[in-house]
MIKEMI-969469 format. One record per atom (N, C-alpha, C, O, CB): atom name; x, y, z. Coordinates in pm, 1 decimal. Glycine has a CB too. Example, Ala and Ser with C-alpha at 12.3 -4.5 7.8 and 13.67 -1.06 7.14 Angstrom:
atomo:N X:1319.0 Y:-569.0 Z:780.0
atomo:CA X:1230.0 Y:-450.0 Z:780.0
atomo:C X:1320.0 Y:-330.0 Z:780.0
atomo:O X:1423.6 Y:-331.9 Z:846.5
atomo:CB X:1130.8 Y:-447.3 Z:904.6
atomo:N X:1285.0 Y:-225.0 Z:708.0
atomo:CA X:1367.0 Y:-106.0 Z:714.0
atomo:C X:1290.0 Y:3.0 Z:787.0
atomo:O X:1340.9 Y:113.8 Z:803.9
atomo:CB X:1408.4 Y:-59.8 Z:572.5
REM end
This chain:
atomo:N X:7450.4 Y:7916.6 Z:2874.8
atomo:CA X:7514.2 Y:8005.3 Z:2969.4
atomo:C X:7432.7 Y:8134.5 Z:2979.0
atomo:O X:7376.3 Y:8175.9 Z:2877.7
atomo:CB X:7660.7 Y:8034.2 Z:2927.8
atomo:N X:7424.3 Y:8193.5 Z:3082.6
atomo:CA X:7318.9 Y:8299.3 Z:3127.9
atomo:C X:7409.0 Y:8417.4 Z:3058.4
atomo:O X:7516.0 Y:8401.2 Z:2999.7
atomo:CB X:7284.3 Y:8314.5 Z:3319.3
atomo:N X:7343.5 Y:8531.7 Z:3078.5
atomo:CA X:7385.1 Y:8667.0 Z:2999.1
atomo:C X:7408.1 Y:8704.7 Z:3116.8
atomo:O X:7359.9 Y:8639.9 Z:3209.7
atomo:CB X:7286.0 Y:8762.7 Z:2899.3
atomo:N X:7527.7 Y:8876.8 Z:3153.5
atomo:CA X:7565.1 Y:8974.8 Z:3240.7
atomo:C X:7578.9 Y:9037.5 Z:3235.4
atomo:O X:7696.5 Y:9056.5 Z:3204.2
atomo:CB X:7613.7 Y:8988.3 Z:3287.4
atomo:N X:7503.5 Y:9150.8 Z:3251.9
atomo:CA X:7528.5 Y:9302.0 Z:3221.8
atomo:C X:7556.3 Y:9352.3 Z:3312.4
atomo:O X:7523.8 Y:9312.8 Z:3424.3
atomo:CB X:7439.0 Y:9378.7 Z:3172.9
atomo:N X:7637.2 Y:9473.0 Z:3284.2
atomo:CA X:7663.1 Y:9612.1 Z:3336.5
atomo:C X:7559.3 Y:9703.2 Z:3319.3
atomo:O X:7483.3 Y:9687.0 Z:3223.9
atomo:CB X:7775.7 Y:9671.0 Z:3277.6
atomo:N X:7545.3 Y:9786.6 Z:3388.1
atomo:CA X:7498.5 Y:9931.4 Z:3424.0
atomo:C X:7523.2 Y:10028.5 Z:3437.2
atomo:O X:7533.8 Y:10056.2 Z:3556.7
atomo:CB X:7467.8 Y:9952.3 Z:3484.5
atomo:N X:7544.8 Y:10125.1 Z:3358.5
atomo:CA X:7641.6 Y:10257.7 Z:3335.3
atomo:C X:7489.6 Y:10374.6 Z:3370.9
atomo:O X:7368.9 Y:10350.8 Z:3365.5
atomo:CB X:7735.5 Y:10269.3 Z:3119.6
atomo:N X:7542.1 Y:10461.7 Z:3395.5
atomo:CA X:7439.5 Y:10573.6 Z:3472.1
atomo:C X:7499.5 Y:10717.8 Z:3424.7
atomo:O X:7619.3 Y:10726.5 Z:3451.7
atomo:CB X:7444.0 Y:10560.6 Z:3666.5
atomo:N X:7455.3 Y:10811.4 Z:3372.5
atomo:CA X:7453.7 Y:10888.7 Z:3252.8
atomo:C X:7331.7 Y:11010.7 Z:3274.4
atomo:O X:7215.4 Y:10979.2 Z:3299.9
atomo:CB X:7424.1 Y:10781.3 Z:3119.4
atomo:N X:7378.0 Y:11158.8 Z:3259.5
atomo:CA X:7300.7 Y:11249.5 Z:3229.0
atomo:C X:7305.6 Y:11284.6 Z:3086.0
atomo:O X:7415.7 Y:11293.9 Z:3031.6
atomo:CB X:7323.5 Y:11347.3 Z:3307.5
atomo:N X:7190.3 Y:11306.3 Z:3015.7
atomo:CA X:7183.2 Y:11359.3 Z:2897.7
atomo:C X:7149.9 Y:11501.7 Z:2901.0
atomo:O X:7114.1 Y:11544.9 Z:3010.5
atomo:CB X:7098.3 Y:11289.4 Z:2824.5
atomo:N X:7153.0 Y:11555.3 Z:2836.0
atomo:CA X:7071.8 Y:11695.6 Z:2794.3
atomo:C X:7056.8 Y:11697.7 Z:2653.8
atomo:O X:7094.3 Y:11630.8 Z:2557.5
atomo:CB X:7148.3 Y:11837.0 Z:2835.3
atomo:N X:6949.3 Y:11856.4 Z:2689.2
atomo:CA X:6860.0 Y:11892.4 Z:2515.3
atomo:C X:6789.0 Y:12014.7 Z:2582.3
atomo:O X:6730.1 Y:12024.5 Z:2690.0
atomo:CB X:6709.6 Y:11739.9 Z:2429.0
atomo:N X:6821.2 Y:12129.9 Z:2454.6
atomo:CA X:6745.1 Y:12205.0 Z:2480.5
atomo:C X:6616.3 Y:12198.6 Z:2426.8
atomo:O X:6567.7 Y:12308.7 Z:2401.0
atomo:CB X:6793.9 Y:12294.4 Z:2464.8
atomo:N X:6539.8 Y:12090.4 Z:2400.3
atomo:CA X:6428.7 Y:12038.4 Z:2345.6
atomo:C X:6302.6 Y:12013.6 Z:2396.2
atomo:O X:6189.4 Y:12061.3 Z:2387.6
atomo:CB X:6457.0 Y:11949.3 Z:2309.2
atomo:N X:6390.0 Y:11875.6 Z:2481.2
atomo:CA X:6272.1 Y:11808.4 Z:2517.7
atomo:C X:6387.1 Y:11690.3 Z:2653.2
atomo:O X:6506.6 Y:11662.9 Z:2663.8
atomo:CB X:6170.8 Y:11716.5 Z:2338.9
atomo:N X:6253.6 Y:11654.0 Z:2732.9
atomo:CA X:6338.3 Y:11457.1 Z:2806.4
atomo:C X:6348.8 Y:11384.7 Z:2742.0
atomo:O X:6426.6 Y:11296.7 Z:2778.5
atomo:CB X:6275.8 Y:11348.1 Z:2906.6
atomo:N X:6266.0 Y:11361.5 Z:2569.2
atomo:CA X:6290.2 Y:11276.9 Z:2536.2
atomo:C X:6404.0 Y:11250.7 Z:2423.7
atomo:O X:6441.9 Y:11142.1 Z:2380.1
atomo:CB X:6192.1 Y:11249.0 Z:2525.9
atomo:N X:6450.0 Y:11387.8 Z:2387.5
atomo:CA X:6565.2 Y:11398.9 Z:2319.1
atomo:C X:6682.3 Y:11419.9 Z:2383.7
atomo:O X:6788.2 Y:11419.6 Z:2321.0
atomo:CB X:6554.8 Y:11483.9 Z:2238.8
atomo:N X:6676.0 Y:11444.5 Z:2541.1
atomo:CA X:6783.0 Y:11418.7 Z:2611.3
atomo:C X:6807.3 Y:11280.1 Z:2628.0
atomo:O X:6912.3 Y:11234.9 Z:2582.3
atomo:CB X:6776.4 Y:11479.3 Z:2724.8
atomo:N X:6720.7 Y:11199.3 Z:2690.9
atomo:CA X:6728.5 Y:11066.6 Z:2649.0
atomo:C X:6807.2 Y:11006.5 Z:2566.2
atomo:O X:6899.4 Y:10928.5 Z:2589.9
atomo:CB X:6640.9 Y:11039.3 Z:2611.9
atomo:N X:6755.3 Y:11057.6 Z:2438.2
atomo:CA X:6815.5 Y:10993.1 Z:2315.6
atomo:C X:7005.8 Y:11093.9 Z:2282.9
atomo:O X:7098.8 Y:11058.8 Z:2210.3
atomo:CB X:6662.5 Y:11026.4 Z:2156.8
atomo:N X:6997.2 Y:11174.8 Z:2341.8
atomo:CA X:7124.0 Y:11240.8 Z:2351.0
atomo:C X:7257.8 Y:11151.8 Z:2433.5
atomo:O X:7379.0 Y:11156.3 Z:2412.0
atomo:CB X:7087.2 Y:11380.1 Z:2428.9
atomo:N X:7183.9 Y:11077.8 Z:2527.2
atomo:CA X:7252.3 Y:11008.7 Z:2662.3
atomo:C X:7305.2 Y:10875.9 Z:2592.0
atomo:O X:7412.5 Y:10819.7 Z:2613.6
atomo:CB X:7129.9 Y:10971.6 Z:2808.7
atomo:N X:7195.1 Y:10835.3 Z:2494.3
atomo:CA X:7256.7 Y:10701.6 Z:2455.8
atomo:C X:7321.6 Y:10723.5 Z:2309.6
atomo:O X:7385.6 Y:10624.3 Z:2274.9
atomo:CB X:7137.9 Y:10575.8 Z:2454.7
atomo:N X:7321.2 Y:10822.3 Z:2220.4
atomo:CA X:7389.4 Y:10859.2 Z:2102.0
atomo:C X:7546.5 Y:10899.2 Z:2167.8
atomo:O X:7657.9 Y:10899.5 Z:2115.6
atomo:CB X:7301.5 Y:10993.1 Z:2017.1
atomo:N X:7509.4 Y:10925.2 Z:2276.9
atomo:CA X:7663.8 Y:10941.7 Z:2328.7
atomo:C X:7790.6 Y:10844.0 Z:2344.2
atomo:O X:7905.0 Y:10834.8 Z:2299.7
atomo:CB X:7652.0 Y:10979.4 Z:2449.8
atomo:N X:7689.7 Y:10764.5 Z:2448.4
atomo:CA X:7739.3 Y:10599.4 Z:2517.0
atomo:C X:7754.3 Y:10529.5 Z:2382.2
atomo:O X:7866.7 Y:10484.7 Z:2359.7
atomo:CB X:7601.7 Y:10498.5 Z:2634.5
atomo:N X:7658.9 Y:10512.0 Z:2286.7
atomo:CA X:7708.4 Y:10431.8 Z:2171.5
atomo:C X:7820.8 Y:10484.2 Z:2088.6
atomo:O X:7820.9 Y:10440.1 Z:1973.6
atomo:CB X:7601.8 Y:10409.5 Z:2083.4
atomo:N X:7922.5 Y:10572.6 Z:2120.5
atomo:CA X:8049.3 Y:10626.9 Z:2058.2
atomo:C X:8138.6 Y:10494.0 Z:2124.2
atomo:O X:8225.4 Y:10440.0 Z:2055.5
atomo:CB X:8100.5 Y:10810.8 Z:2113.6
atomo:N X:8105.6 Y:10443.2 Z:2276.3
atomo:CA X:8179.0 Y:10402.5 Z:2332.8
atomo:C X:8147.7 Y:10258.7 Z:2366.0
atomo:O X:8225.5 Y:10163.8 Z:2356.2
atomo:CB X:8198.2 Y:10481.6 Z:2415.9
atomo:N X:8035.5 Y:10256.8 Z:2402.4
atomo:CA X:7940.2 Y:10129.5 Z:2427.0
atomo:C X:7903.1 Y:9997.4 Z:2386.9
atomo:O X:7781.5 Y:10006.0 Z:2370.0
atomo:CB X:7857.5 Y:10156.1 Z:2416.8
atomo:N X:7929.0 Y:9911.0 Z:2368.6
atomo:CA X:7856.9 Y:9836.0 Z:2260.5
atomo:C X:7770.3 Y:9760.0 Z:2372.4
atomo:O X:7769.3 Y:9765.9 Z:2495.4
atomo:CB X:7959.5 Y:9732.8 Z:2144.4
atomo:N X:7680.4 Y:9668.4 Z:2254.3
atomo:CA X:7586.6 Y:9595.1 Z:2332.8
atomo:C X:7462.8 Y:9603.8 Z:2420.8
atomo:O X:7402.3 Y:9513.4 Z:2478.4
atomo:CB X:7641.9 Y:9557.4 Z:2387.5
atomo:N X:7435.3 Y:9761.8 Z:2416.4
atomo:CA X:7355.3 Y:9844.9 Z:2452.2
atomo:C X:7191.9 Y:9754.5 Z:2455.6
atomo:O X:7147.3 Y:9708.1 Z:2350.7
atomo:CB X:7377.6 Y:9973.6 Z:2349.4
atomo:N X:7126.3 Y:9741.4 Z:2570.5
atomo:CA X:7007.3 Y:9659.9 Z:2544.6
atomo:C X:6891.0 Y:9749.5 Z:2586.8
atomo:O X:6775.1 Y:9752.1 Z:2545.5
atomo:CB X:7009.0 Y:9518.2 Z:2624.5
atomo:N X:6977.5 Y:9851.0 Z:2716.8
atomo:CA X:6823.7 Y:9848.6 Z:2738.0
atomo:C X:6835.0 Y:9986.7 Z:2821.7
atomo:O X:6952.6 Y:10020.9 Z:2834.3
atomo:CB X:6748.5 Y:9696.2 Z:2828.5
atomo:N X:6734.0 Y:10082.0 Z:2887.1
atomo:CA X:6766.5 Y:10227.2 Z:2979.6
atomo:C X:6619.3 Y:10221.8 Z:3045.6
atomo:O X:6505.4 Y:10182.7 Z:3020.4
atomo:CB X:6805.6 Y:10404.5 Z:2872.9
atomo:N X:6697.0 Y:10287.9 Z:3149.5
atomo:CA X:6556.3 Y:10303.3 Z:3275.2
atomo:C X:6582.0 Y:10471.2 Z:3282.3
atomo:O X:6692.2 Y:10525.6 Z:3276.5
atomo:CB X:6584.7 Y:10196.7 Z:3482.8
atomo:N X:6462.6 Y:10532.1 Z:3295.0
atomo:CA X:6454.0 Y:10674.8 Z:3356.4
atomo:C X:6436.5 Y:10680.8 Z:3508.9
atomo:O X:6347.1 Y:10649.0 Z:3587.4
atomo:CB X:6334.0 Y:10751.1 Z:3294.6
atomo:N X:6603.1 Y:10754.2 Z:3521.4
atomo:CA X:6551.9 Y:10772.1 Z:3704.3
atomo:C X:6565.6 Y:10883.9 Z:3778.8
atomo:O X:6584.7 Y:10889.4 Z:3900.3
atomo:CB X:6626.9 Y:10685.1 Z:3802.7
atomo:N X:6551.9 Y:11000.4 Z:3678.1
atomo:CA X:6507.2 Y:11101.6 Z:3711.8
atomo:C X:6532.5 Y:11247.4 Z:3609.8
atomo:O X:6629.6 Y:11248.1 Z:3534.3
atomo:CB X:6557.0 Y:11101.9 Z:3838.9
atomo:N X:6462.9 Y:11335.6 Z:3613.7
atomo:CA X:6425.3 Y:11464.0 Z:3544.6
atomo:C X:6436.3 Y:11575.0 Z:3626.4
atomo:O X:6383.8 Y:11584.5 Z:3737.4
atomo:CB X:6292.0 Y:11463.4 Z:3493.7
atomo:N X:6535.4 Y:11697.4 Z:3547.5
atomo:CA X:6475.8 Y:11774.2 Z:3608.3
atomo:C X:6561.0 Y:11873.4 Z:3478.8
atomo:O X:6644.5 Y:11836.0 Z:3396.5
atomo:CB X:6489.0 Y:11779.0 Z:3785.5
atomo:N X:6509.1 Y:11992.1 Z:3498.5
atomo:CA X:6553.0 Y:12101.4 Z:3391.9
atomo:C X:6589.1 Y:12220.7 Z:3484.4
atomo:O X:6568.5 Y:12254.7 Z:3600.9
atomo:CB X:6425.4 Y:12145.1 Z:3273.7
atomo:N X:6683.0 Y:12288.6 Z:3323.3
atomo:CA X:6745.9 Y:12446.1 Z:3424.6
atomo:C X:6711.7 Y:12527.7 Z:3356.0
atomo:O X:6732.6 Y:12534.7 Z:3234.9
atomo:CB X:6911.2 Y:12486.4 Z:3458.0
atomo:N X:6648.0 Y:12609.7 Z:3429.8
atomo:CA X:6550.1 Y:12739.2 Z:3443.3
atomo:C X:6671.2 Y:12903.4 Z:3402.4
atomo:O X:6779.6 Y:12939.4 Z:3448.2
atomo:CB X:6472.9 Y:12737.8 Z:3658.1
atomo:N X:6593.1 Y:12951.0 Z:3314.6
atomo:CA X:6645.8 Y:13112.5 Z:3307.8
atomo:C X:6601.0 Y:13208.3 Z:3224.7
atomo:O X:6604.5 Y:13203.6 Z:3101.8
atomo:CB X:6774.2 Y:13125.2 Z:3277.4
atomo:N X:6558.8 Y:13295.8 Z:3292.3
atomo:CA X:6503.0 Y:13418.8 Z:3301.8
atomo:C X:6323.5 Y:13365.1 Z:3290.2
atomo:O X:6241.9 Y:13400.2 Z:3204.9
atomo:CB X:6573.8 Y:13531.4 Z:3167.4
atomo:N X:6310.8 Y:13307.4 Z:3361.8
atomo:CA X:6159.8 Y:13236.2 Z:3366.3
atomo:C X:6117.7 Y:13170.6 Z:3281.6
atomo:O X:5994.9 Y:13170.0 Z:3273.3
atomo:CB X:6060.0 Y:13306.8 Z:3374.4
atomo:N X:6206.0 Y:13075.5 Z:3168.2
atomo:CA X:6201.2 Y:12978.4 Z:3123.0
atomo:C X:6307.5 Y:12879.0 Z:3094.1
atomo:O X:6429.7 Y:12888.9 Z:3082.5
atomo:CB X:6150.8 Y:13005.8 Z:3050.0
atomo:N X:6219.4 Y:12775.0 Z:3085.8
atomo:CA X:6333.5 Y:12636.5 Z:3068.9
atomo:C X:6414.9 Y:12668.8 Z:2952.0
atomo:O X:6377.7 Y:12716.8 Z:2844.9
atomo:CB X:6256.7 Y:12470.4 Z:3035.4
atomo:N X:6551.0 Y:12629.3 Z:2996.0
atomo:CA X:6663.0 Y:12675.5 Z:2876.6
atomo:C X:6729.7 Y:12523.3 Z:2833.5
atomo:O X:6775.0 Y:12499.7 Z:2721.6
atomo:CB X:6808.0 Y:12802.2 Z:2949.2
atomo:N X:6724.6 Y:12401.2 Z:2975.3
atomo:CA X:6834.8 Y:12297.5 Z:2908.1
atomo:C X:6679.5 Y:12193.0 Z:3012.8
atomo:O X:6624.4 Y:12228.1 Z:3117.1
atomo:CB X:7085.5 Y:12301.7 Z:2974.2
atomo:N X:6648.8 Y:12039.9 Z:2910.5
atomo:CA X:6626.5 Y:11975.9 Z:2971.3
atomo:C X:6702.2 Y:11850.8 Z:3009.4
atomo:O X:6756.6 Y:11796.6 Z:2913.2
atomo:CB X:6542.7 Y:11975.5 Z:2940.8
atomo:N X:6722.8 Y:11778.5 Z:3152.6
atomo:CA X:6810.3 Y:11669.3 Z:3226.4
atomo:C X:6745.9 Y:11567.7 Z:3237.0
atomo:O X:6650.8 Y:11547.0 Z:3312.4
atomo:CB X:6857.9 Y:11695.3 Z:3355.3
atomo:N X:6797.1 Y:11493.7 Z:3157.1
atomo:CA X:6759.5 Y:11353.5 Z:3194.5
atomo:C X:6853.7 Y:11227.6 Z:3259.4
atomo:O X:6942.8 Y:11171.4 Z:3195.7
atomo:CB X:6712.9 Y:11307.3 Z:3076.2
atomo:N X:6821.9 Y:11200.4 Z:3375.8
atomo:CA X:6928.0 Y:11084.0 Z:3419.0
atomo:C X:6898.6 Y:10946.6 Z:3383.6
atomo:O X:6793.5 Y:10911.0 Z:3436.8
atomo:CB X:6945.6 Y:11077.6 Z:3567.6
atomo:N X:6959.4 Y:10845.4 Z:3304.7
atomo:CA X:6944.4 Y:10723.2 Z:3269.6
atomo:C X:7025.4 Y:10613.5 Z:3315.1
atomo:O X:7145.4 Y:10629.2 Z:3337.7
atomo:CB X:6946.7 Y:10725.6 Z:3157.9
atomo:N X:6973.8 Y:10516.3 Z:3328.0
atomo:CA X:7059.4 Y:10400.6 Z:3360.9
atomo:C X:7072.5 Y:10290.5 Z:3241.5
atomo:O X:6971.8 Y:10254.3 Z:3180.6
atomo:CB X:6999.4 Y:10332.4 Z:3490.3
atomo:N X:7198.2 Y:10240.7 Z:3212.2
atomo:CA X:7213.4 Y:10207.1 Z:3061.6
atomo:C X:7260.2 Y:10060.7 Z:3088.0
atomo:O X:7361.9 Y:10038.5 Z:3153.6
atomo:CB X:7330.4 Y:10310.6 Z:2965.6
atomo:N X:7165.5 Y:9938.5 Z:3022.9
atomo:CA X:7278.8 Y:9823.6 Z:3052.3
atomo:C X:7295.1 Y:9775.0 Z:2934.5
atomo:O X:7230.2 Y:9786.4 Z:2830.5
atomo:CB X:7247.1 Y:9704.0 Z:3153.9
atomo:N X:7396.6 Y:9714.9 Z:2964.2
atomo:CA X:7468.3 Y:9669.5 Z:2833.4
atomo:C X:7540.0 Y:9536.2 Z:2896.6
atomo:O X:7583.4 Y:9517.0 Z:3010.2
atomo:CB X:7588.5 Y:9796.8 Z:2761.5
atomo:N X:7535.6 Y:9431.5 Z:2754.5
atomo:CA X:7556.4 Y:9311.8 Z:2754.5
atomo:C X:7744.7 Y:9288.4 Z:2797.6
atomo:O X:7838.7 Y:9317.1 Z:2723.5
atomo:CB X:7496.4 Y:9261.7 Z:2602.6
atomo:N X:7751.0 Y:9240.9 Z:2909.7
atomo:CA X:7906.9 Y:9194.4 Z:2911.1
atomo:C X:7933.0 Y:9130.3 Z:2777.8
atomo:O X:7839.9 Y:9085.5 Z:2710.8
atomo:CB X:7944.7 Y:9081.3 Z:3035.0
atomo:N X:8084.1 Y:9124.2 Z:2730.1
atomo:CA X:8150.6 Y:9062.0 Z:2587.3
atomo:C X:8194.6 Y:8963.6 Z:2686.6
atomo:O X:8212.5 Y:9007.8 Z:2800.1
atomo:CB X:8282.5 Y:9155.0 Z:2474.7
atomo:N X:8222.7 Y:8795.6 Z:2659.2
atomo:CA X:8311.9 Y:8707.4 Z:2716.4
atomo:C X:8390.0 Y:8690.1 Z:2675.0
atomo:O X:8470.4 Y:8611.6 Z:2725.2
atomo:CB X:8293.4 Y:8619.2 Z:2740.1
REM end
């Protein structure tokens, strides 16, 4: 029998880095998530103040294995 996932879509943040927002987005979802396989990056962007970056955004797309 074939596998079916869902796709859940998710902003992370970090005042770090994208790639610890990233990892912020799915430390989150796994409170709630199970089955977690896999994330696509589909887009970046950060918020700016007083002429530097203060928070970086990362938007992810998260799929995860349907349970039968």
């Amino acid at each position: 029998m074939s596998d079916v996932y869902k796709i859940t879509e998710l902003v992370g943040t970090s005042p770090v880095s994208f790639a610890e927002a990233a990892k912020a987005a799915v430390a989150e979802a796994a409170k709630s998530v199970r089955h977690m396989d896999w994330l696509e990056v589909i887009g970046q962007s950060a918020r700016i103040k007083d002429g530097k970056v203060e928070e970086f955004q990362v938007k992810v797309k998260i799929g995860f294995k349907i349970e039968r």
